[in-house]
N, C-alpha and C positions, 0 to 999 in steps of 0.2 A: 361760783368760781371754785374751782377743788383748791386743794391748800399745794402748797409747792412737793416738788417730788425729793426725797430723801436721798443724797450723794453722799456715798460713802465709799471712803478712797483707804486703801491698806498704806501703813506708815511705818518702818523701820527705823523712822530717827526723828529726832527734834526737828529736822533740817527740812524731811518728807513732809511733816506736820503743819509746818511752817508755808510750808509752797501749796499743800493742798487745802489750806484755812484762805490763806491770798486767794487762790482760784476760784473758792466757793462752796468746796466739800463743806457739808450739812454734821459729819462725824467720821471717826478715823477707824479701822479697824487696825490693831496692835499685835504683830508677829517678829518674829525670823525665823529665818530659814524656810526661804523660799523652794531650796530644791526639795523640800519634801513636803512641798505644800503649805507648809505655813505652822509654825509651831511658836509656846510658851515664849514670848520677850524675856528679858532680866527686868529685874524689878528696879532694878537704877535705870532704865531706857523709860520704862512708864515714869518714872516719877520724873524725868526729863522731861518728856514729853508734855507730860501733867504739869508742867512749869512754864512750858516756852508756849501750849497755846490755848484757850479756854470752851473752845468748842467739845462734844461729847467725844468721848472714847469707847469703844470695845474692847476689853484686853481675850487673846485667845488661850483659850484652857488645852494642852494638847502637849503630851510630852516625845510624841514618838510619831512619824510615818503612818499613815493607816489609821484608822476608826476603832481600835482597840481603846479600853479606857487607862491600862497599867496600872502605875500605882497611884489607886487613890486618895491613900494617906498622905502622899506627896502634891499632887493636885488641890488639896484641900489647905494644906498648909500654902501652897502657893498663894490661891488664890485671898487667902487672909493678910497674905502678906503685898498683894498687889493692893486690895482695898485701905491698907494703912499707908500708903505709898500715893494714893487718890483715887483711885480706879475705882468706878462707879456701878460699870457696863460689862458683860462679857458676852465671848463667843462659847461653846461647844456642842458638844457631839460625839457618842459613843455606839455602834452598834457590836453587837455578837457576834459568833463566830456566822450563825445560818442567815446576817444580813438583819435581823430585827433588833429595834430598839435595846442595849442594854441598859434599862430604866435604873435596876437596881444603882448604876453607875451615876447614871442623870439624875437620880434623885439625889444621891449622898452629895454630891456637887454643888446643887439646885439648894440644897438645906443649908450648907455652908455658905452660901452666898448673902441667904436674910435678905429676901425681897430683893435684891439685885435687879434689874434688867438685863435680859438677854437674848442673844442668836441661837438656836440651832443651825449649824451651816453644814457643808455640803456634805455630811454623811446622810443626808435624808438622801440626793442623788447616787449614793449606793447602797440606798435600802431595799429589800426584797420586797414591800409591798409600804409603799407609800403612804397611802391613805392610813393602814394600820397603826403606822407609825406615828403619826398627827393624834389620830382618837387615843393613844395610849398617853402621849404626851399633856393630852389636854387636861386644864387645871394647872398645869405645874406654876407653882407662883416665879412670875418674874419672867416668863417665854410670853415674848411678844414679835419674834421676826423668827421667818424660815431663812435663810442665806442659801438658795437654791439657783442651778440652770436649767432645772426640766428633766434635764439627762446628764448621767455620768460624762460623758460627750460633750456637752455645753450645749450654750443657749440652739445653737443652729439645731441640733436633734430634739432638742428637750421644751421649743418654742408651744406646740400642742398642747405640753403637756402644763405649761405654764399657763397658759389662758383657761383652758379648763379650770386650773385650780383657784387661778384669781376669778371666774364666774360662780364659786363655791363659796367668796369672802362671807363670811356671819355664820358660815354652817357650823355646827360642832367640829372643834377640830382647823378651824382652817378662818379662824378671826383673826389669826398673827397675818402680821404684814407682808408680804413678798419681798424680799428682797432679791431680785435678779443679781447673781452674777457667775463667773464661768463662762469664757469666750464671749463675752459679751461685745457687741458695739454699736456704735451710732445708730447704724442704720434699723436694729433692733427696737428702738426707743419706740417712733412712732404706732408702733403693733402695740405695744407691751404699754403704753400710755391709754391708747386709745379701750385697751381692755382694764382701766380702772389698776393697772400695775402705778404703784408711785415710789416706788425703793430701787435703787440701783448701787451697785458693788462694782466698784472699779480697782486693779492692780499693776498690769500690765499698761491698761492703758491709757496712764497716768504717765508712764514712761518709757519718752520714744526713744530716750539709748537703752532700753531695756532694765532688768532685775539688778545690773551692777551701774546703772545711774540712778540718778536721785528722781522724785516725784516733777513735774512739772507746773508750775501752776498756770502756766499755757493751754497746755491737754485738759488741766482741770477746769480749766475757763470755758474752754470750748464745750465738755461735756455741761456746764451747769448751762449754758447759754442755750443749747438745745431742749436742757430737760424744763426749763423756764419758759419756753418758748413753745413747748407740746403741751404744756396746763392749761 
């Protein structure tokens, strides 16, 4: 029997936290500021969080719009200042200008962390060569999930590109987990199951009034009820 499939639901507040832990989310991914995709919480929001529910966290490393790294004196200090707050787990992700890994940035990050656990998310879907990007990552200590849709595009363009890569699991490069998410839904599950995918990233569709209502633990029910029921 495979082991249960990984839900994880993006959380802006205690409140989000709260409804997606009731629902069944397996861990939380930790932003604001959705209109630019998702950037750096306050370090009083995780330590909220970190208070009101006990399931796992991601906090995300990201100060700006775009896949640029900025300042990574700033980033670094952040993220020591989120791990003295509880934060265990992170998200990032930096490329270059030409679309390839900016390692030097992943690394200085990656060091400051001290074994940490973490996501690379969706800057690998705007990376200029994929696979490159995985082999150059690989070793890094503490990268254990891609946060990927396939494609810049989301799941519906990028679905090819996922099954191929989850038929690669164990190869150099591509033993991190999948995490599906980016346009993702329901009806995706059963492909993305039945191809040995067991991680799924929900944001949107968590919340049917949308980015300016709260998580649902309704929607989060229904998605774990499905991914329970495809294992």
């Amino acid at each position: 029997m495979s082991k249960r499939a990984v839900l994880e639901v993006i959380a802006l507040d205690a409140e989000d936290a709260l409804a997606a832990r009731a629902g069944g989310a397996d861990r939380l991914e930790l932003v604001t500021d959705m209109a630019a995709d998702g950037l750096t919480p306050s370090v009083a929001t995780v330590a909220g969080i970190r208070a009101a529910v006990d399931i796992p966290l991601r906090v995300m490393l990201r100060l700006a719009d775009g896949f640029a790294a900025g300042d990574l004196g700033r980033l670094v200090r952040i993220a020591h200042e989120m791990r003295e707050a509880g934060a265990e787990e992170f998200v990032l992700g930096f490329l270059d200008a030409d679309g390839g890994v900016d390692l030097a940035a992943v690394e200085r990050i990656v060091e400051g962390l001290d074994g940490c656990r973490w996501t690379f998310h969706r800057a690998i879907d705007r990376a200029a060569d994929r696979d490159a990007l995985r082999k150059q990552l690989d070793g890094l200590p503490g990268l254990d999930t891609y946060l990927t849709a396939g494609s810049a595009a989301g799941v519906d363009d990028g679905l090819p590109t996922l099954l191929a890569e989850a038929a690669r699991r164990g190869e150099p490069g591509y033993e991190q987990q999948l995490l599906v998410g980016g346009g993702l839904r329901l009806e995706h599950v059963p492909i993305l199951t039945a191809a040995g995918i067991d991680g799924f990233h929900i944001g949107g569709a968590a919340r049917p009034g949308g980015w300016d209502g709260p998580v649902s633990e309704r929607a989060v029910a229904e998605w774990r009820a499905v991914l329970d029921g495809g294992s």
